[in-house]
C-alpha positions as CSV (number, residue, x, y, z in Angstrom):
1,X,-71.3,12.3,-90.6
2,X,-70.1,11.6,-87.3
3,X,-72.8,13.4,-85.7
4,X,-75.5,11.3,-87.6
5,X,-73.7,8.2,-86.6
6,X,-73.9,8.9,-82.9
7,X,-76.9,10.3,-83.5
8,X,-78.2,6.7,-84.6
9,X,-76.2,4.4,-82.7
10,X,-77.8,6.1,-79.2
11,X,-80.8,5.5,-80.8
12,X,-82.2,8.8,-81.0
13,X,-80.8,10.3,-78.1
14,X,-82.0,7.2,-75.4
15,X,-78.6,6.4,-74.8
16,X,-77.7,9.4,-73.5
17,X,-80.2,9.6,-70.6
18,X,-77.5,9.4,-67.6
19,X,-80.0,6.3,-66.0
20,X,-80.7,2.9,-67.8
21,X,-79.8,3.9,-71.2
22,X,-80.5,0.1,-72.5
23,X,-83.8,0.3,-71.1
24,X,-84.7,3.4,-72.5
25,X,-83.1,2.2,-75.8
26,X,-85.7,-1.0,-75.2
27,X,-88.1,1.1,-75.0
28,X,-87.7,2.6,-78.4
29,X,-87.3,-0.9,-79.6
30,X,-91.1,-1.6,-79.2
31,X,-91.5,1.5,-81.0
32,X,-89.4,-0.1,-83.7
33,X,-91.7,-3.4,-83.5
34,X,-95.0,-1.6,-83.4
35,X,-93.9,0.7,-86.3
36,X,-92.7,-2.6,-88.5
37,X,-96.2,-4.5,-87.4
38,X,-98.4,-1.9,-88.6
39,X,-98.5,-2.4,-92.3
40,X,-99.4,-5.8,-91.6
41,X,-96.8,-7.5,-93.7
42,X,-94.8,-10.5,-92.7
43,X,-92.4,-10.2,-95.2
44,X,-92.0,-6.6,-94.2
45,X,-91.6,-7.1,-90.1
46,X,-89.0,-10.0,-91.4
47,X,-86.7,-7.1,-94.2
48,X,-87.3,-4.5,-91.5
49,X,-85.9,-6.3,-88.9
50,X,-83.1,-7.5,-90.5
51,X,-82.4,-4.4,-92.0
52,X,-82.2,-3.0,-88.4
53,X,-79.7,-5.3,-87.5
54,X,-77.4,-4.5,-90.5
55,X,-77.7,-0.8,-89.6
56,X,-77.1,-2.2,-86.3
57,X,-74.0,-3.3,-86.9
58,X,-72.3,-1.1,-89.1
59,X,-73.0,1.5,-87.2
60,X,-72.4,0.6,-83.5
61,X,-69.4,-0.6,-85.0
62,X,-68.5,2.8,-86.0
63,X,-69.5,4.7,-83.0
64,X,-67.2,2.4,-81.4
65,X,-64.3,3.3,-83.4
66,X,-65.7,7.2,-82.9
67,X,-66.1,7.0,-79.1
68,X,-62.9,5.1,-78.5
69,X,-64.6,2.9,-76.3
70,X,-66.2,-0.7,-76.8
71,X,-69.8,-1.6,-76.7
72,X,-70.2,1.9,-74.2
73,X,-73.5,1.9,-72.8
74,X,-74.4,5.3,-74.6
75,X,-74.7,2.9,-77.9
76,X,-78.1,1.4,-77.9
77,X,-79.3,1.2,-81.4
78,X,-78.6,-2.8,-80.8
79,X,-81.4,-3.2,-78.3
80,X,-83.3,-1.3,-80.7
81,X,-82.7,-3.8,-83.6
82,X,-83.1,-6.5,-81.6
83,X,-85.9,-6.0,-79.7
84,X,-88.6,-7.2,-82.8
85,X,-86.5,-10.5,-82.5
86,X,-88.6,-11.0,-78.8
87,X,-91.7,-10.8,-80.6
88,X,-90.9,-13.0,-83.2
89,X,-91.7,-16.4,-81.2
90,X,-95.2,-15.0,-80.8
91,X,-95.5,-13.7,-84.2
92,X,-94.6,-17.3,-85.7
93,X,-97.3,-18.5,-82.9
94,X,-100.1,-16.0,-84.3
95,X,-99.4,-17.0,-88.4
96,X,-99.2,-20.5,-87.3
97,X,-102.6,-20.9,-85.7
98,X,-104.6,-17.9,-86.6
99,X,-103.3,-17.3,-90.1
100,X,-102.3,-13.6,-89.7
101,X,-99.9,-11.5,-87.8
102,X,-101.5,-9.3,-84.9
103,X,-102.5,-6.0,-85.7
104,X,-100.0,-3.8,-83.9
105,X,-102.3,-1.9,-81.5
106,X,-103.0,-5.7,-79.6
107,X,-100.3,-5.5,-78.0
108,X,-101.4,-2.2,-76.7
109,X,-104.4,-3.6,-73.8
110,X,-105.2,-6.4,-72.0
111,X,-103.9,-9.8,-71.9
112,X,-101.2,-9.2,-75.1
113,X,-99.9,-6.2,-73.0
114,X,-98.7,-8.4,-69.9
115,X,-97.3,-10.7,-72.5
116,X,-95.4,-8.0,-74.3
117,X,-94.3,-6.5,-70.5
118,X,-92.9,-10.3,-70.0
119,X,-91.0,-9.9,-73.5
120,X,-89.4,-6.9,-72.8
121,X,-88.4,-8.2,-69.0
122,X,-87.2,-11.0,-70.7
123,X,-85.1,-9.2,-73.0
124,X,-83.8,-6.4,-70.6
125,X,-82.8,-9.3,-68.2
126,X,-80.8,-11.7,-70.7
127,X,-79.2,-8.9,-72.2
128,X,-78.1,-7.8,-68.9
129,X,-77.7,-11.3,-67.0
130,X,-76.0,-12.6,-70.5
131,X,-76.4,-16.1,-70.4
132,X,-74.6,-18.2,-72.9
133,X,-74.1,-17.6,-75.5
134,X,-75.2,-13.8,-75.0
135,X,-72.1,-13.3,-73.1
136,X,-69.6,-15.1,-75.6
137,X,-71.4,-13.4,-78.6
138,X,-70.3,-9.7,-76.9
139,X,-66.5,-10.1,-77.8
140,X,-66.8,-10.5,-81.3
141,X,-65.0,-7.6,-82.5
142,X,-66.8,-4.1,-83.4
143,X,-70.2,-3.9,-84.2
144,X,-71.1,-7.7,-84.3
145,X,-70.3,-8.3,-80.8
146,X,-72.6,-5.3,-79.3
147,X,-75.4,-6.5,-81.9
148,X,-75.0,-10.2,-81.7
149,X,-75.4,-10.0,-77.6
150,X,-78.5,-8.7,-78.4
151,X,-79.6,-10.8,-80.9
152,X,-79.4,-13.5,-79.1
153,X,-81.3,-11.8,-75.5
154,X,-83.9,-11.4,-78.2
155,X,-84.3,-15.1,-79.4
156,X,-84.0,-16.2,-76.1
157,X,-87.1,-13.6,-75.4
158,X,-88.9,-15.0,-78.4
159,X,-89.1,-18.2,-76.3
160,X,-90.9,-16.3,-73.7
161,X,-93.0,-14.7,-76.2
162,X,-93.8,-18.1,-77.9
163,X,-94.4,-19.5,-74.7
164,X,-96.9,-16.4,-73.5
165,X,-99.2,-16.9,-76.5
166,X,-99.1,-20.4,-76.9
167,X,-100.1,-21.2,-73.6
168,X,-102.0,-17.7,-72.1
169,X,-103.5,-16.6,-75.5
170,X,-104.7,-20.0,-76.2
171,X,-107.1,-20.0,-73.7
C-alpha cells in the first residue's frame, strides 16, 4: 500500500524527475483536464475534478506522513488535481456564450493552444510565486495545505483563462 500511495502522490513517477518535478507534475495535469473534457460532460469535468482533489488530499497527506517530510517536492499529485481548476474560468466562459464546453482536442492548435500555454504559466508561476492566499493556504496541516496551495494557483489561473477567451477568443 505504501508503494501505491507514493506511487500516486508523485503523480505517476513526474515527481521523481531530479529537475522541475511541479512542472512535470503540471504537465500531467493537462493530461488530467484533457482526459476529463473528452466525454464532453460538464457535470463530469466538475465530479472528476473534485474527485481529484479528494484523492489529492488524502493522499499527499499520507505520503507526507510516509516520507517524513512536508509538502516535499517529490509529491505532485496536487498540481495534478488542480490544474483543471485553470481551465475552469474558460470553461464557464465557453458554456456561458457558446452553450457547450470545448471539445478537448481545441486546446490542442492555434489560438486555444497560446491560451492554454498562458494557463499553465499562470499556474506554474502562482503556485511558485504564492501570492496570498496561496502562501497561507500551504501550512494547513497534511494534505490540505499541499493541495489547497494549489487550489488556489489554479483559481487564480482560471482568471487568466477567463480573461484569454473572453477577450482573445471573442474576436
Amino acid at each position: 500500500m505504501r508503494c501505491l500511495i507514493l506511487f500516486l502522490a508523485q503523480g505517476f513517477g513526474a515527481g521523481r524527475i531530479p529537475v522541475a518535478p511541479g512542472t512535470f507534475g503540471s504537465i500531467v495535469g493537462l493530461g488530467w483536464f484533457l482526459l476529463l473534457l473528452l466525454p464532453g460532460s460538464l457535470p463530469l469535468l466538475l465530479a472528476g475534478t473534485l474527485a481529484g482533489l479528494v484523492v489529492s488530499v488524502w493522499a499527499c497527506g499520507r505520503a507526507e506522513l510516509l516520507l517524513g517530510r512536508t509538502d516535499p517536492g517529490c509529491i505532485v499529485l496536487d498540481e495534478i488535481a488542480a490544474m483543471p481548476l485553470g481551465f475552469l474560468g474558460w470553461i464557464a466562459w465557453a458554456v456561458w456564450t457558446r452553450g457547450q464546453l470545448p471539445a478537448a482536442g481545441t486546446f490542442l492548435h492555434g489560438a486555444p493552444a497560446l491560451g492554454a500555454l498562458l494557463v499553465f504559466a499562470a499556474f506554474r508561476g502562482f503556485d511558485i510565486a504564492k501570492p496570498w492566499p496561496v502562501g497561507a493556504l500551504q501550512r494547513l496541516p497534511g494534505g490540505w495545505g499541499v493541495t489547497l496551495d494549489d487550489v488556489m494557483a489554479g483559481l487564480y489561473s482560471g482568471l487568466v483563462g477567463w480573461g484569454y477567451a473572453a477577450v482573445v477568443l471573442s474576436s
